[in-house]
Backbone as a ProteinNet text record, in pm:
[ID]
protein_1_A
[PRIMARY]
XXXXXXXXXXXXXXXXXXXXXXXXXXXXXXXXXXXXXXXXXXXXXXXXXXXXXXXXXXXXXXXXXXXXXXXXXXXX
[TERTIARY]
10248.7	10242.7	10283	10368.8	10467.6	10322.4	10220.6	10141.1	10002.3	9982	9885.5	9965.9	10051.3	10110	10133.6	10144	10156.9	10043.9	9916.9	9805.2	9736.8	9766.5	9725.6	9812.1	9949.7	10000.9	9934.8	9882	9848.7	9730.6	9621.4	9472.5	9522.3	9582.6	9575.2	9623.1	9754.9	9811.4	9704	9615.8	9517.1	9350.4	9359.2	9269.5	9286.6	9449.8	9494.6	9511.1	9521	9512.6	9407.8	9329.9	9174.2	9167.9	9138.3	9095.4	9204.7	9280.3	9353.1	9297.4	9290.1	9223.2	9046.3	8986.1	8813.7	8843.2	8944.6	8907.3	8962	9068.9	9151.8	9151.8	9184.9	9146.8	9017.7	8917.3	8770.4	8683.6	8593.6	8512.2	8373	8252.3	8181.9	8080.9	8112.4	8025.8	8075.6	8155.3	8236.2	8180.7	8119.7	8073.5	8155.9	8332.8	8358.3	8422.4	8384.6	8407	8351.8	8450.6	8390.6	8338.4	8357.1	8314.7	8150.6	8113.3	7959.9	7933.9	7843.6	7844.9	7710	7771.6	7765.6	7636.6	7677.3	7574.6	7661	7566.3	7556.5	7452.2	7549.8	7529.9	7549	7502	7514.9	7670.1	7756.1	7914.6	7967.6	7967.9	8030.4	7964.5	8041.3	8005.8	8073.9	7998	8085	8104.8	8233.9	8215	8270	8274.5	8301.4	8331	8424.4	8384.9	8281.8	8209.1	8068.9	8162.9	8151.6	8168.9	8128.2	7972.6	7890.1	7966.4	8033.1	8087.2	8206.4	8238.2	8429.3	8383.9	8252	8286.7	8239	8174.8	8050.8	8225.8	8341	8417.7	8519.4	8561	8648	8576.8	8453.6	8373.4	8395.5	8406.1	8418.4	8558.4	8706.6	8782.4	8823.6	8773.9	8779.5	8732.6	8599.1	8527.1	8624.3	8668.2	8756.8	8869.3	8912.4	9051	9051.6	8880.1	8906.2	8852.2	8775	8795.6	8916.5	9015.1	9143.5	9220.6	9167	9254.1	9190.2	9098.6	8996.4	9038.7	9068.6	9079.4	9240.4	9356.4	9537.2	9484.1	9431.7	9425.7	9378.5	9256.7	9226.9	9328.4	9421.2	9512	9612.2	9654	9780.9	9759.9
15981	15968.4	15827.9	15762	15673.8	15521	15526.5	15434.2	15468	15603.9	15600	15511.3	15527.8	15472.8	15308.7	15279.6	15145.9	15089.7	15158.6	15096.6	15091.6	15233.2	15161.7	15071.3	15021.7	14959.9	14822.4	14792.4	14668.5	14658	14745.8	14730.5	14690.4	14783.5	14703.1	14620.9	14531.1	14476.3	14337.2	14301.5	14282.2	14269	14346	14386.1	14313.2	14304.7	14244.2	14108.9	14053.1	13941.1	13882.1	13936.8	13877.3	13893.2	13985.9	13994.1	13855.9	13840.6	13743.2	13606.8	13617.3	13483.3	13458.9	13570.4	13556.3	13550.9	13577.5	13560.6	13434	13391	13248.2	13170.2	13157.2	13050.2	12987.2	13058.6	13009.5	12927.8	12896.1	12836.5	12902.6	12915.4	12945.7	12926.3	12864.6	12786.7	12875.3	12912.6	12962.8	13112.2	13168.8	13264.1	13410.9	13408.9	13493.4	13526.3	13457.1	13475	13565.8	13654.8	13718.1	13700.3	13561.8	13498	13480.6	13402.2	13419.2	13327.4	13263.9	13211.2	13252.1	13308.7	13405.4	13289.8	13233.8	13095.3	12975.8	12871.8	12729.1	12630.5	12556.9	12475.6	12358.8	12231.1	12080.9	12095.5	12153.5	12093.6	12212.7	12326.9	12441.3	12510.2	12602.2	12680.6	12796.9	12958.7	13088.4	13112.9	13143.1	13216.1	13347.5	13445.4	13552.4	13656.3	13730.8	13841.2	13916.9	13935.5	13990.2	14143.2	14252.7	14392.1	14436.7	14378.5	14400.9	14377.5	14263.8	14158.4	14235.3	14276.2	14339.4	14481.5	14553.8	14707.5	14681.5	14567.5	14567.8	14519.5	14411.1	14386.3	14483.1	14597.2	14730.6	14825.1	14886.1	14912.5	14848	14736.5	14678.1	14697.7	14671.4	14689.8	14879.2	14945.2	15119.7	15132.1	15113.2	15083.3	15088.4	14919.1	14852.7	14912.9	14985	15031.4	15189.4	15225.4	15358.6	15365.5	15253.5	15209.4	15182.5	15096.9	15048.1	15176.5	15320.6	15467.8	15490	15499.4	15606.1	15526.8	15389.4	15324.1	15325.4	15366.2	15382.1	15536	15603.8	15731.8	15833.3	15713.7	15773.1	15656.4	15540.5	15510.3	15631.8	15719.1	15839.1	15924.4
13833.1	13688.7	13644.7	13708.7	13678.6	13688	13782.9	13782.3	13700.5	13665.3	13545.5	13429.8	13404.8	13260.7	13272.6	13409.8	13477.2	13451	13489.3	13484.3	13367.6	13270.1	13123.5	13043.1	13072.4	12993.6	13042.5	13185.6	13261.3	13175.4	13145.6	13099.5	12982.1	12868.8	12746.7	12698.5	12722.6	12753.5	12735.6	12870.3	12929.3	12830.4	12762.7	12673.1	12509.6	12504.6	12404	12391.5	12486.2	12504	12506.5	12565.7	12612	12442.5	12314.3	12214.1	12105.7	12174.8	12113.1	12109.2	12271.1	12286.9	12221.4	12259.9	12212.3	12048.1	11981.6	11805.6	11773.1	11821.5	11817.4	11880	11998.4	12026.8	12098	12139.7	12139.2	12041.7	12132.9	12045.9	12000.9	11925.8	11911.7	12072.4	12138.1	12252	12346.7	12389	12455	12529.2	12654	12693.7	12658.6	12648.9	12628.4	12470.9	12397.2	12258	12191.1	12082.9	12026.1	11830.4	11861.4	11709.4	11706.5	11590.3	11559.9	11424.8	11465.8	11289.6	11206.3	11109.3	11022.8	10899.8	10870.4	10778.9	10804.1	10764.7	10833.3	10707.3	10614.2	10533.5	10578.2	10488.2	10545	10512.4	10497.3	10468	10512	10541.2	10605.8	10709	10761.1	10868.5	10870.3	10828.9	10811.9	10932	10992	11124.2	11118.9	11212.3	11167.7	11293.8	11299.9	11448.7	11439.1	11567.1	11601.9	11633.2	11556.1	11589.4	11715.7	11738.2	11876.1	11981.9	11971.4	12102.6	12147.7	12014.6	12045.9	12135.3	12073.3	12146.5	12261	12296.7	12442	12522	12474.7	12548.9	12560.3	12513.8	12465.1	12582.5	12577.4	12729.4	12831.9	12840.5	12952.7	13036.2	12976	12938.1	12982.2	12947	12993.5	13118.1	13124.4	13285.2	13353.1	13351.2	13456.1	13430.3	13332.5	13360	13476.8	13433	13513.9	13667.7	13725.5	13854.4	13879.1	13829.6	13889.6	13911.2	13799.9	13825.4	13926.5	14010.2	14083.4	14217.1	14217.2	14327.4	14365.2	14228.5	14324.8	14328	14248.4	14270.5	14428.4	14472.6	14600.1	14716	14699.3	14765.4	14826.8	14763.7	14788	14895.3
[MASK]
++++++++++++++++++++++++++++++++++++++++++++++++++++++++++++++++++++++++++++

């Protein structure tokens, strides 16, 4: 029990960060960002979080959290 709770505190944890980093400190250029620009004037630029980007990286994120269970799980 003690490493299920190990391993989801490791994923989100993990998950939170990564979402920290893809809204702040990335760049629009950037492969794992989850920003987007939104409109693009000669003097501004809207940018904005892509909803898409966040759930495709939130899936990704579960996946990998439930291989990392299936793989200590068949370790025992």
């Amino acid at each position: 029990m003690n490493r299920k709770i190990g391993l989801f505190i490791l994923v989100f944890f993990c998950y939170l960060i990564w979402l920290y980093l893809a809204i702040y400190e990335s760049s629009v250029n950037d492969w794992w960002t989850v920003n987007e620009i939104k409109e693009r004037t000669e003097d501004t630029i809207g940018i904005s979080v892509s909803n898409v980007k966040v759930i495709v990286g939130t899936v990704i994120f579960i996946i990998g959290g439930a291989i990392l269970y299936l793989l200590i799980r068949k370790r025992k």
